[in-house]
N, CA, C and O atoms as CSV, one atom per row, in Angstrom:
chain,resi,resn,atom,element,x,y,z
A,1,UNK,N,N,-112.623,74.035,-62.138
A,1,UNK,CA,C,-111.577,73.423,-62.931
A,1,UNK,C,C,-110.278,74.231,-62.838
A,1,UNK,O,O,-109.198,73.653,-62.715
A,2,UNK,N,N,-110.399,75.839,-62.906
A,2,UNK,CA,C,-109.115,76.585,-62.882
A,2,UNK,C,C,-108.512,76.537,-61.595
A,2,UNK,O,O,-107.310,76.774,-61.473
A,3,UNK,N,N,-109.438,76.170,-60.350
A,3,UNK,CA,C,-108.827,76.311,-58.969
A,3,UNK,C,C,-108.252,75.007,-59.206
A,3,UNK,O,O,-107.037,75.080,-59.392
A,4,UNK,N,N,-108.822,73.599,-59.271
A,4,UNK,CA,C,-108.076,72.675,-59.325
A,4,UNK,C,C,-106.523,72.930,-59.423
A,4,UNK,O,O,-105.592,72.990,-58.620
A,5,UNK,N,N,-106.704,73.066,-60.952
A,5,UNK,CA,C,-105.158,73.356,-61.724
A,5,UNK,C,C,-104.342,74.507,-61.267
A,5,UNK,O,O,-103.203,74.636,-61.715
A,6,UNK,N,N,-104.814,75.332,-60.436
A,6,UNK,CA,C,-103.886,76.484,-59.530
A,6,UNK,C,C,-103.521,75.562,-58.374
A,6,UNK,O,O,-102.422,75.714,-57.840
A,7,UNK,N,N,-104.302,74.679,-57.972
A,7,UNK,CA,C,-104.200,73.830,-56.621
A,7,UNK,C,C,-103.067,72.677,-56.848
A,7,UNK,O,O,-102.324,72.086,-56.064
A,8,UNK,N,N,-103.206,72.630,-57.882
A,8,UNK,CA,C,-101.882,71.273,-58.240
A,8,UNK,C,C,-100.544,71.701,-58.680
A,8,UNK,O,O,-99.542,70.992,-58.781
A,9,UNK,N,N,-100.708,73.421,-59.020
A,9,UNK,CA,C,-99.598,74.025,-59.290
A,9,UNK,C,C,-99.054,74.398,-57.977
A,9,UNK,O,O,-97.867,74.169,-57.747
A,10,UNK,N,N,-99.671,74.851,-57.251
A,10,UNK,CA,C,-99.561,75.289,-55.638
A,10,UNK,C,C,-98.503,73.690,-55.042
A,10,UNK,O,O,-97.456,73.769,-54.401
A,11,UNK,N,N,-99.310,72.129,-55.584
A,11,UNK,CA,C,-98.394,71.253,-54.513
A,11,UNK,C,C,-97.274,70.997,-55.573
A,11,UNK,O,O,-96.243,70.418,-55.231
A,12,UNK,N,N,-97.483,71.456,-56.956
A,12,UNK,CA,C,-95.933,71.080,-57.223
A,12,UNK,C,C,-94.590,72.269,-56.788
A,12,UNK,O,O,-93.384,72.124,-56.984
A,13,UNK,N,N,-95.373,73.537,-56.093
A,13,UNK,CA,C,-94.546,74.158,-56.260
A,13,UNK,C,C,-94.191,73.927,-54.448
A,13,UNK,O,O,-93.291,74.625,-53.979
A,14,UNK,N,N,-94.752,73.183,-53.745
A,14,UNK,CA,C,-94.396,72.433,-52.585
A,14,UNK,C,C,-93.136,71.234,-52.566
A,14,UNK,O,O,-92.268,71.032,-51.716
A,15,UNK,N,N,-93.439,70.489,-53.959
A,15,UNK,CA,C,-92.605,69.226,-54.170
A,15,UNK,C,C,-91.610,70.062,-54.292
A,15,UNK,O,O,-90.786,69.995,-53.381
A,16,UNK,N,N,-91.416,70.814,-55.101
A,16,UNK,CA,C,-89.986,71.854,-55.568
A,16,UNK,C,C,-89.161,71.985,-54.391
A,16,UNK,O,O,-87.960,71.743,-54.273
A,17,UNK,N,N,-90.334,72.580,-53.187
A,17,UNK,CA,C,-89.470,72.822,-51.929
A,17,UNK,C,C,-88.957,71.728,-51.577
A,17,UNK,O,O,-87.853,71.633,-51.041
A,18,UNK,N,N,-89.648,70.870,-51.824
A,18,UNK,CA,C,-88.983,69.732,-51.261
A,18,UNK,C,C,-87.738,68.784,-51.357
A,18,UNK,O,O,-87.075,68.149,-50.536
A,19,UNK,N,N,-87.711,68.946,-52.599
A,19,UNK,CA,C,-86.612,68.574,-53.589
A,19,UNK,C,C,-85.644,69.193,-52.785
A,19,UNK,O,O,-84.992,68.582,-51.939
A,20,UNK,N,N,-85.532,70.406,-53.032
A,20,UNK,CA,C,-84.264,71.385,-52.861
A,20,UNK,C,C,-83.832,71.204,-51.478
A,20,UNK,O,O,-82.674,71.220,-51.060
A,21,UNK,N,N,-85.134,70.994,-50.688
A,21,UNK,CA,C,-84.407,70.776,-49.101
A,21,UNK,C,C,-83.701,69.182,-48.649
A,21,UNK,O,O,-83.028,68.896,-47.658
A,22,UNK,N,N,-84.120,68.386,-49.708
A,22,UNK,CA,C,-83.752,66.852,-49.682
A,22,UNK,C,C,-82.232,67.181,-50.578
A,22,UNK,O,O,-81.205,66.575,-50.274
A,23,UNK,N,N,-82.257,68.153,-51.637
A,23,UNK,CA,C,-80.537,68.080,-52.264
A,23,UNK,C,C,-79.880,68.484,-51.360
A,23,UNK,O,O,-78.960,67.760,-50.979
A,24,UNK,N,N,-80.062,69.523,-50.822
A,24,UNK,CA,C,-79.422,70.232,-50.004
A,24,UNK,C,C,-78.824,69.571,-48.566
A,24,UNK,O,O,-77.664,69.669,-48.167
A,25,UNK,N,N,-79.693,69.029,-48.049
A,25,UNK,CA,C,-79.795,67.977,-46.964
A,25,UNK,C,C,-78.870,66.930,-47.135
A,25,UNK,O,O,-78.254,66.474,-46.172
A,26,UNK,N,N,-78.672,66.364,-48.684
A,26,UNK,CA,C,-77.978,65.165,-49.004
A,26,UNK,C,C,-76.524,65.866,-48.887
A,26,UNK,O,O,-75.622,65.393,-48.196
A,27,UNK,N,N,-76.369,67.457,-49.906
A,27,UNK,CA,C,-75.145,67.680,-50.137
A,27,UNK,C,C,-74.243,68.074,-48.821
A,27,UNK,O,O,-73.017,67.964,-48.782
A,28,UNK,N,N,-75.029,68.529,-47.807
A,28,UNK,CA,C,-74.794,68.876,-46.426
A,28,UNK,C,C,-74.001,67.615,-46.161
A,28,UNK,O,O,-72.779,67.737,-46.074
A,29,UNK,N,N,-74.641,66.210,-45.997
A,29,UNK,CA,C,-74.560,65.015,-45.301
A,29,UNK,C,C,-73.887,64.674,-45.809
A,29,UNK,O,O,-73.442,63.755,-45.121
A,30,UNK,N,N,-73.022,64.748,-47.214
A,30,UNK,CA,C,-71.918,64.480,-48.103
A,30,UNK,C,C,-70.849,65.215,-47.795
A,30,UNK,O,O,-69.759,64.683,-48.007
A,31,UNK,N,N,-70.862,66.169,-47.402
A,31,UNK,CA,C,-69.892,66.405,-47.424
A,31,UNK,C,C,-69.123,66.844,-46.195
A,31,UNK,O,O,-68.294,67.754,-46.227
A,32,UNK,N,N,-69.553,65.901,-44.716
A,32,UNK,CA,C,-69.026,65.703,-43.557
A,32,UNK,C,C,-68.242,64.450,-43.876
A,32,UNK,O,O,-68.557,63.652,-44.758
A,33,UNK,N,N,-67.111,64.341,-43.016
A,33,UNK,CA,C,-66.285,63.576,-43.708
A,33,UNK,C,C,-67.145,62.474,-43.191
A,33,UNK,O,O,-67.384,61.707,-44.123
A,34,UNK,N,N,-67.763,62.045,-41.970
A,34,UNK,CA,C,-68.583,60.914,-41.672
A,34,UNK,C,C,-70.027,60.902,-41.952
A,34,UNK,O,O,-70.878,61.371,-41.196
A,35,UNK,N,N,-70.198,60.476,-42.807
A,35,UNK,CA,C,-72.151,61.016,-43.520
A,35,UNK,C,C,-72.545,59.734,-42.964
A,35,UNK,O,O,-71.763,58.792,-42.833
A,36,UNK,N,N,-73.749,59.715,-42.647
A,36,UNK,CA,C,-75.229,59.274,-42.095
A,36,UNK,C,C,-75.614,58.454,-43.583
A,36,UNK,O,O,-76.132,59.193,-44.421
A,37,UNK,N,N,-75.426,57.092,-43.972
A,37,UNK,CA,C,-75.666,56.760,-45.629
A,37,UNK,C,C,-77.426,56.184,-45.406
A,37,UNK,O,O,-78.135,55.633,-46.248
A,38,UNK,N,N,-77.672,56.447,-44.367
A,38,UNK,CA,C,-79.563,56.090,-44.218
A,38,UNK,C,C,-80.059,57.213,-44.098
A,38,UNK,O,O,-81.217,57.174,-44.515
A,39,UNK,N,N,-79.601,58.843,-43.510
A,39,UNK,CA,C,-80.332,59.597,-43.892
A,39,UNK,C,C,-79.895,59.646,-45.639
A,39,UNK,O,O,-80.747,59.927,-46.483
A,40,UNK,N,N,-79.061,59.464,-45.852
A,40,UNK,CA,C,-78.704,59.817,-47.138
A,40,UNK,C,C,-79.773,59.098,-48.216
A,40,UNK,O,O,-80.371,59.658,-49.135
A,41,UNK,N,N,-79.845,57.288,-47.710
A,41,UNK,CA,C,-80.954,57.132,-48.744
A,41,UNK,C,C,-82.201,57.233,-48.588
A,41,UNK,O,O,-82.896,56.805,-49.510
A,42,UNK,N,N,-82.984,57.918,-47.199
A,42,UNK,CA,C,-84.115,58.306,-47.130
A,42,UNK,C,C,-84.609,59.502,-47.752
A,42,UNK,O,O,-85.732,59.717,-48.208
A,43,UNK,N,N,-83.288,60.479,-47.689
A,43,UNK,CA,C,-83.427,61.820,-48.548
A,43,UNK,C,C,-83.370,61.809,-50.261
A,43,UNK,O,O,-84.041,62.526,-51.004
A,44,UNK,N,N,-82.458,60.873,-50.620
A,44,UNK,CA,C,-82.542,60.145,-51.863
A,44,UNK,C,C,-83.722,59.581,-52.235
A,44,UNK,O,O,-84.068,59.765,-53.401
A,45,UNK,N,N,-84.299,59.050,-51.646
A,45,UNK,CA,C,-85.489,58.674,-51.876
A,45,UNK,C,C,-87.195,59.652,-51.969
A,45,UNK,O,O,-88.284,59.711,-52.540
A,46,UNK,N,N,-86.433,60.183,-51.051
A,46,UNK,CA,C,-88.069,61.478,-51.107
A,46,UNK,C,C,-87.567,61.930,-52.272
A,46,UNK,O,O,-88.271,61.790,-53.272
A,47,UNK,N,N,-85.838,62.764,-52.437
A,47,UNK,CA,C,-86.200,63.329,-54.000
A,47,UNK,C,C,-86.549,62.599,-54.826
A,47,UNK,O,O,-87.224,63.133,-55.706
A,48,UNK,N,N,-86.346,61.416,-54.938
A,48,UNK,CA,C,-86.779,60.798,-56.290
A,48,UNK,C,C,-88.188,60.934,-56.871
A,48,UNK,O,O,-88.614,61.227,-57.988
A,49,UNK,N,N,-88.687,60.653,-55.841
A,49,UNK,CA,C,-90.409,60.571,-55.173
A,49,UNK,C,C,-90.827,62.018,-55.692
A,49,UNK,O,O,-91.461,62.369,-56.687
A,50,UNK,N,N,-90.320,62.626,-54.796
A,50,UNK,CA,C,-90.809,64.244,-55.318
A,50,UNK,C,C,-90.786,64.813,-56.784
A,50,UNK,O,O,-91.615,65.503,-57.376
A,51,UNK,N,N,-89.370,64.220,-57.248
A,51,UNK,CA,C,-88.885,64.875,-58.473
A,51,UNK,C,C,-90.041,63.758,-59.758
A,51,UNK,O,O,-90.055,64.147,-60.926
A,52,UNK,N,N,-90.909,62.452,-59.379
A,52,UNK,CA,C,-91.810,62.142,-60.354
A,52,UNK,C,C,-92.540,62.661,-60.013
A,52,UNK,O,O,-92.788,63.419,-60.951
A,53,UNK,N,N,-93.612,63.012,-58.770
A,53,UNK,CA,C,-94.216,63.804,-58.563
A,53,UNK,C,C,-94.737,65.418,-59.537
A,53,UNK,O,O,-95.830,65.853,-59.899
A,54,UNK,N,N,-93.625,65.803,-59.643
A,54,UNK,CA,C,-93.408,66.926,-60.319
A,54,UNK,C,C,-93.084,66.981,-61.752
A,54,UNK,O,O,-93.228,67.950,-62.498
A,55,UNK,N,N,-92.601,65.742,-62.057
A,55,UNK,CA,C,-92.525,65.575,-63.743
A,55,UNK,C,C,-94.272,65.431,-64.102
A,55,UNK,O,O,-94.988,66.192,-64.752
A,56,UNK,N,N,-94.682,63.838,-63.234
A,56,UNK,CA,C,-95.798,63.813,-64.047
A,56,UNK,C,C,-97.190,64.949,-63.334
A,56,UNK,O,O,-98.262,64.348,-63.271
A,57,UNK,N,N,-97.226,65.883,-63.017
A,57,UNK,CA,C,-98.044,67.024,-63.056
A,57,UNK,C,C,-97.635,67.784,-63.555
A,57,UNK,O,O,-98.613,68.450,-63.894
A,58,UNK,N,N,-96.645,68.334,-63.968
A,58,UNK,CA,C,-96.157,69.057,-64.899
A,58,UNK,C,C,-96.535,68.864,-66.614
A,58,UNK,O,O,-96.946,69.604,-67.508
A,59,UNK,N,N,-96.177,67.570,-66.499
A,59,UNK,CA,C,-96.556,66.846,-67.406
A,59,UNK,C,C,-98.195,66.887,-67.935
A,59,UNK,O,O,-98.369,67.034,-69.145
A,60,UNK,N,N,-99.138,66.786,-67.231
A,60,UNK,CA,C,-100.377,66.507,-67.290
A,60,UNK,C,C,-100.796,68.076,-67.487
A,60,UNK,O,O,-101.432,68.303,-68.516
A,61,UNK,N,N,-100.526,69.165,-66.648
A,61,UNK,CA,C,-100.181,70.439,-66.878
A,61,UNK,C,C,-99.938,71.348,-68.660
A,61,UNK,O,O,-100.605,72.201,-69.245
A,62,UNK,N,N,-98.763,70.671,-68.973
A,62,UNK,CA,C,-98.367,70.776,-70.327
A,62,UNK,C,C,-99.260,70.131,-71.426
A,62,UNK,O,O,-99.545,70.587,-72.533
A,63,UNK,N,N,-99.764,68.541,-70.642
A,63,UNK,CA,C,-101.044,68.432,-72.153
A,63,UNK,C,C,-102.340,69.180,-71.890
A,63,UNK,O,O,-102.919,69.242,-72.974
A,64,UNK,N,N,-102.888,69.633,-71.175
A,64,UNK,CA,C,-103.996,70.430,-70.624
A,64,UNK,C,C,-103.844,71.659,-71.505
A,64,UNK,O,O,-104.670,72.157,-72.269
A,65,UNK,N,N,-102.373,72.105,-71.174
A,65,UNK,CA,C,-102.203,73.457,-72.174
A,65,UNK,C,C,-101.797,73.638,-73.420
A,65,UNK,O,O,-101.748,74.771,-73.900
A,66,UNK,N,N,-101.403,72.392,-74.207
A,66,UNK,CA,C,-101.642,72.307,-75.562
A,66,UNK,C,C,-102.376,71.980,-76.145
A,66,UNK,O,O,-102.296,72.210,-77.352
A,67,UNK,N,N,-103.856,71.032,-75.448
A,67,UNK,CA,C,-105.089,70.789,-76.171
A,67,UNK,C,C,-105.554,71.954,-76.021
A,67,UNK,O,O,-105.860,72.507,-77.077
A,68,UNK,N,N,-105.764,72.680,-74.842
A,68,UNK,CA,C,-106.128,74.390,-75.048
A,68,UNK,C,C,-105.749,75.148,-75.953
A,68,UNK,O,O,-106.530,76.007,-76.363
A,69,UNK,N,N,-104.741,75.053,-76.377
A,69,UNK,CA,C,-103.569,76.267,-77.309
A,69,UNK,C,C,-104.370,75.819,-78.920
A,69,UNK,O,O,-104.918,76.567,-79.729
A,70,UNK,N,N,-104.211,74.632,-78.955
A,70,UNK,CA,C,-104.276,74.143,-79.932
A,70,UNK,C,C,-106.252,74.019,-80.672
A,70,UNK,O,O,-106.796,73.501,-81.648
A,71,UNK,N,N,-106.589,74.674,-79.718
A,71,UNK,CA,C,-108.505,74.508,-80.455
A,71,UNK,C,C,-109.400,74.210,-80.012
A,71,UNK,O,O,-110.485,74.778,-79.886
A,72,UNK,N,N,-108.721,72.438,-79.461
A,72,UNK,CA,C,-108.957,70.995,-79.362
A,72,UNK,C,C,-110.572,71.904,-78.507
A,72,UNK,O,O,-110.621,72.992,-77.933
A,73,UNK,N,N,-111.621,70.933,-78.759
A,73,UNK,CA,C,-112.386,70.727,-77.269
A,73,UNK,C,C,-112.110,70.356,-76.399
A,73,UNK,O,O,-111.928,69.139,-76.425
A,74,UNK,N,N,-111.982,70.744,-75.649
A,74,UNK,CA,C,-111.676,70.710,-74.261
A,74,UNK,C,C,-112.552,70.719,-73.030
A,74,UNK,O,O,-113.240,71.739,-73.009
A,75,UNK,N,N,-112.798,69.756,-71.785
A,75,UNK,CA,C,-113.838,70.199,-70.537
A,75,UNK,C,C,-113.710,71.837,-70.327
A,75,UNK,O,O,-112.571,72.299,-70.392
A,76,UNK,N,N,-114.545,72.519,-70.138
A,76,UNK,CA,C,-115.063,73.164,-69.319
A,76,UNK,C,C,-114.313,74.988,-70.252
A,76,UNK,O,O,-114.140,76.121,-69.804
A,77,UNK,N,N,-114.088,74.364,-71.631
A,77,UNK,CA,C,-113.632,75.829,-72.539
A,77,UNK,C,C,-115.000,76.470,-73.321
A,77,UNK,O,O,-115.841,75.863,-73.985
A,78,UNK,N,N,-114.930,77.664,-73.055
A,78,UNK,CA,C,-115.905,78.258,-73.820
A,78,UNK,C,C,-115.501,79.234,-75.119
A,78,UNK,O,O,-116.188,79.839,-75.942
A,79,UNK,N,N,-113.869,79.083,-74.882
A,79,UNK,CA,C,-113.145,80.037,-75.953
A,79,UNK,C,C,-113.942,79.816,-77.296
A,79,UNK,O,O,-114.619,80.797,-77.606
A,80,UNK,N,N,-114.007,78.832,-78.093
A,80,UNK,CA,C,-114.709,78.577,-79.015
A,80,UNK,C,C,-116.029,79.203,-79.563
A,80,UNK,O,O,-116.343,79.727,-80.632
A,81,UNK,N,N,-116.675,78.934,-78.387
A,81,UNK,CA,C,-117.924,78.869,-78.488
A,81,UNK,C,C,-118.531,80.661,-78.533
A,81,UNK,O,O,-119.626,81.048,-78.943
A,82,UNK,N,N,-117.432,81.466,-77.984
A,82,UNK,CA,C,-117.113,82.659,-77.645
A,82,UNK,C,C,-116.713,83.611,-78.837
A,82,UNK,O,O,-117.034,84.790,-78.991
A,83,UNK,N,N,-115.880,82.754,-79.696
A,83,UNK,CA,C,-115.443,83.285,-80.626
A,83,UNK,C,C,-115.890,83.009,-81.804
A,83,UNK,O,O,-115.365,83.764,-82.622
A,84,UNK,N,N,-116.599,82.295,-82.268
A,84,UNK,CA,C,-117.542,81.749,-82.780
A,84,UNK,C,C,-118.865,82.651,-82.902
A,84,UNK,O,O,-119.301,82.721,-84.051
A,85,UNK,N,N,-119.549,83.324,-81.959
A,85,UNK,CA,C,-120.350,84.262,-81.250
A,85,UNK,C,C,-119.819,85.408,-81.723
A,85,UNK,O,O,-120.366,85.979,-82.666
A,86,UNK,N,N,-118.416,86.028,-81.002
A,86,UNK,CA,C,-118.042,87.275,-81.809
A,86,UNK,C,C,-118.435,87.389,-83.161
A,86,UNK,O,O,-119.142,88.260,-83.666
A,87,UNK,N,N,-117.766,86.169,-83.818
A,87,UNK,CA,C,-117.605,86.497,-85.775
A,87,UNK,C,C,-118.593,86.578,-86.001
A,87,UNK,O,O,-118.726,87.187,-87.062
A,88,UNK,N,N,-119.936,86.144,-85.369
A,88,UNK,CA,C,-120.995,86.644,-85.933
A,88,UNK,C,C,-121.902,87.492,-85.528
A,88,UNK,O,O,-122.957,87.847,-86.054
A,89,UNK,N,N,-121.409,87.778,-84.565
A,89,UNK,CA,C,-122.338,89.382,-84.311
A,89,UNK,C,C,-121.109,90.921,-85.232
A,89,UNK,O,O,-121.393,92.036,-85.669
A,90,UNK,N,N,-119.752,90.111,-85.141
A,90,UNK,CA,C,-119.293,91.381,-86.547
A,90,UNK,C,C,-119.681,91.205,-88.083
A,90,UNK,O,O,-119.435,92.058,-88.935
A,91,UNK,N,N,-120.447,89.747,-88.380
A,91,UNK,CA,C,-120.888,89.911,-89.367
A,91,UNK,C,C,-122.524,90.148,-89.835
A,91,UNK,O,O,-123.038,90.170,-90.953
A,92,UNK,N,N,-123.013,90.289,-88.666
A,92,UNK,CA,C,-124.521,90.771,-88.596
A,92,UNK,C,C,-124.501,92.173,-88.767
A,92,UNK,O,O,-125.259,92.792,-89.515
A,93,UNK,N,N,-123.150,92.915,-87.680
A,93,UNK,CA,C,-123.363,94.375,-88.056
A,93,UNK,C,C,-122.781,94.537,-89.079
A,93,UNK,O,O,-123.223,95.498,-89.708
A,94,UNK,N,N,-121.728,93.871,-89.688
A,94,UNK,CA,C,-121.393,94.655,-91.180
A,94,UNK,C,C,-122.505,93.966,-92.140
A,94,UNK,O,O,-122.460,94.588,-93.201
A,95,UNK,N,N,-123.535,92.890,-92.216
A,95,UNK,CA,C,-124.550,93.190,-93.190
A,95,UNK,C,C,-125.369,94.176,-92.684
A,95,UNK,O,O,-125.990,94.642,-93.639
A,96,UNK,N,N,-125.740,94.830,-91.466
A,96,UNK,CA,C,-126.709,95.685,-91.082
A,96,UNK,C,C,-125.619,97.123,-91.653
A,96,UNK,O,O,-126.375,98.063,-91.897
A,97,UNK,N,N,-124.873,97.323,-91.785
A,97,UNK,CA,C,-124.453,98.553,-91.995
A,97,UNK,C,C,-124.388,98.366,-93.793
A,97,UNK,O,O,-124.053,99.352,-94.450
A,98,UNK,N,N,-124.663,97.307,-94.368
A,98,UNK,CA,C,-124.144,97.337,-95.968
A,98,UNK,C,C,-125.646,97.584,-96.443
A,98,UNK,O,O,-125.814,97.999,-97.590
A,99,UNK,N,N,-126.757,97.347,-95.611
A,99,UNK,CA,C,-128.095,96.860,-96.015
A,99,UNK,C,C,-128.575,98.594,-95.755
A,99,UNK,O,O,-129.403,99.178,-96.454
A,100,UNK,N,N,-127.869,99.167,-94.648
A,100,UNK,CA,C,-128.494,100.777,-94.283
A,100,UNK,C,C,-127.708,101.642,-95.438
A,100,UNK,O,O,-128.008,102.835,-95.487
A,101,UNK,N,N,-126.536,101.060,-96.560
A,101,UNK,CA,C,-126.148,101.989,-97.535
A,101,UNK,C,C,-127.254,101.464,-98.446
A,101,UNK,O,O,-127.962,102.172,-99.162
A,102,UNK,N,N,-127.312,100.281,-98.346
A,102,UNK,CA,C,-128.299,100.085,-99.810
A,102,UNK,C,C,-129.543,100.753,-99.969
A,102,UNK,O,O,-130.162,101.155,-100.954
A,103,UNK,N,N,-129.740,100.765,-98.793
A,103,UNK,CA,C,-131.083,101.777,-98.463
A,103,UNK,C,C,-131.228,103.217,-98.788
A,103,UNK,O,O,-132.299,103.715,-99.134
A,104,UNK,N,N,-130.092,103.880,-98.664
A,104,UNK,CA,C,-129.550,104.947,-98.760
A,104,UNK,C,C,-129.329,105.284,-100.211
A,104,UNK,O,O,-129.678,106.250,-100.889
A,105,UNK,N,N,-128.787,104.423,-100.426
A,105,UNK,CA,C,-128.825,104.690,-102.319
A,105,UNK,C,C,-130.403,104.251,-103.550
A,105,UNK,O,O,-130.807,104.601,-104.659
A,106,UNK,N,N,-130.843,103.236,-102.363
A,106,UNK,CA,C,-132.458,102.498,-103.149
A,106,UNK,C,C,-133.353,104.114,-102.636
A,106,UNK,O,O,-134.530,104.171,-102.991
A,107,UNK,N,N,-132.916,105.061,-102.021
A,107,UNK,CA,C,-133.627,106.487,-101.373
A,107,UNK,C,C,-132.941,107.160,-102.460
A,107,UNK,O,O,-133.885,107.588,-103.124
A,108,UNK,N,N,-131.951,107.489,-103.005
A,108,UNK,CA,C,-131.375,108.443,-103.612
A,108,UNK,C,C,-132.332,108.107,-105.102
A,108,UNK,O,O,-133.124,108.806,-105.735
A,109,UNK,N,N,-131.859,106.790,-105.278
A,109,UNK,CA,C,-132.256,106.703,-107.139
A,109,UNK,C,C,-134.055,107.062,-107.102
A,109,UNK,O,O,-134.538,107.575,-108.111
A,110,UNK,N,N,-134.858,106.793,-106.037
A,110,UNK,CA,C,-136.038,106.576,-106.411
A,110,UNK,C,C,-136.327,108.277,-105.584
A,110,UNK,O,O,-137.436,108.808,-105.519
A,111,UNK,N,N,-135.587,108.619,-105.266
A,111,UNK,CA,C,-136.000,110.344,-104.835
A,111,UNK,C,C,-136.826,111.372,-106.072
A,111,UNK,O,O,-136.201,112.303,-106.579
A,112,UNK,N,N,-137.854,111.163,-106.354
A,112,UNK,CA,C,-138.484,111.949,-107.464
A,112,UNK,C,C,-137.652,113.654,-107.407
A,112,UNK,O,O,-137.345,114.063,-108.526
A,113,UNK,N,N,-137.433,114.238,-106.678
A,113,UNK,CA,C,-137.030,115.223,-106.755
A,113,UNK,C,C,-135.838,115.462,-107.468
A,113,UNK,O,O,-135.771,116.614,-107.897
A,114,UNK,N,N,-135.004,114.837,-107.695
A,114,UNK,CA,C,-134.014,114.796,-108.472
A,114,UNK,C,C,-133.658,114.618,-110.436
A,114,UNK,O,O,-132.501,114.618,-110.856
């Protein structure tokens, strides 16, 4: 699941290139006084392409990481289930350490020697 989502970050950060070489490409072709207006709207067109591309994974990206942030269950999270586990193995040892004073003092009062 985490390679996935490194893998889709990897092609948006491809679309990015792409973008920039399609602005760049356009602003080049703009600004000869005789521009090419079919490369212009083929390059216009990949950015467009690219630039939804990159909204909606980004997008899908951003709700992935606020149902995470936020608690939610989620595929393939064990945070919960993890932490959940912690709180109670710190509250097993602090009754095991409250139960070894009680002991300690149920030894003191019943110590005949005293």
């Amino acid at each position: 699941m985490a390679n996935e989502r490194l893998r889709a970050l990897e092609d948006v950060e491809k679309e990015i290139a792409i973008i920039l070489h399609c602005a760049g490409t356009i602003v080049l072709e703009l600004s000869k006084d005789k521009h090419n207006s079919g490369l212009i709207d083929r390059q216009l067109n990949q950015f467009t392409a690219s630039v939804n591309r990159v909204e909606n994974e980004l997008s899908s990206q951003i709700r992935y990481l606020t149902q995470v942030a936020t608690g939610q269950p989620h595929e393939g999270s064990t945070y919960s289930a993890r932490k959940d586990c912690q709180m109670a193995l710190n509250r097993a040892e602090y009754t095991r350490m409250k139960l070894g004073e009680l002991a300690r003092t149920c030894e003191i009062m019943l110590d005949p020697q005293t």
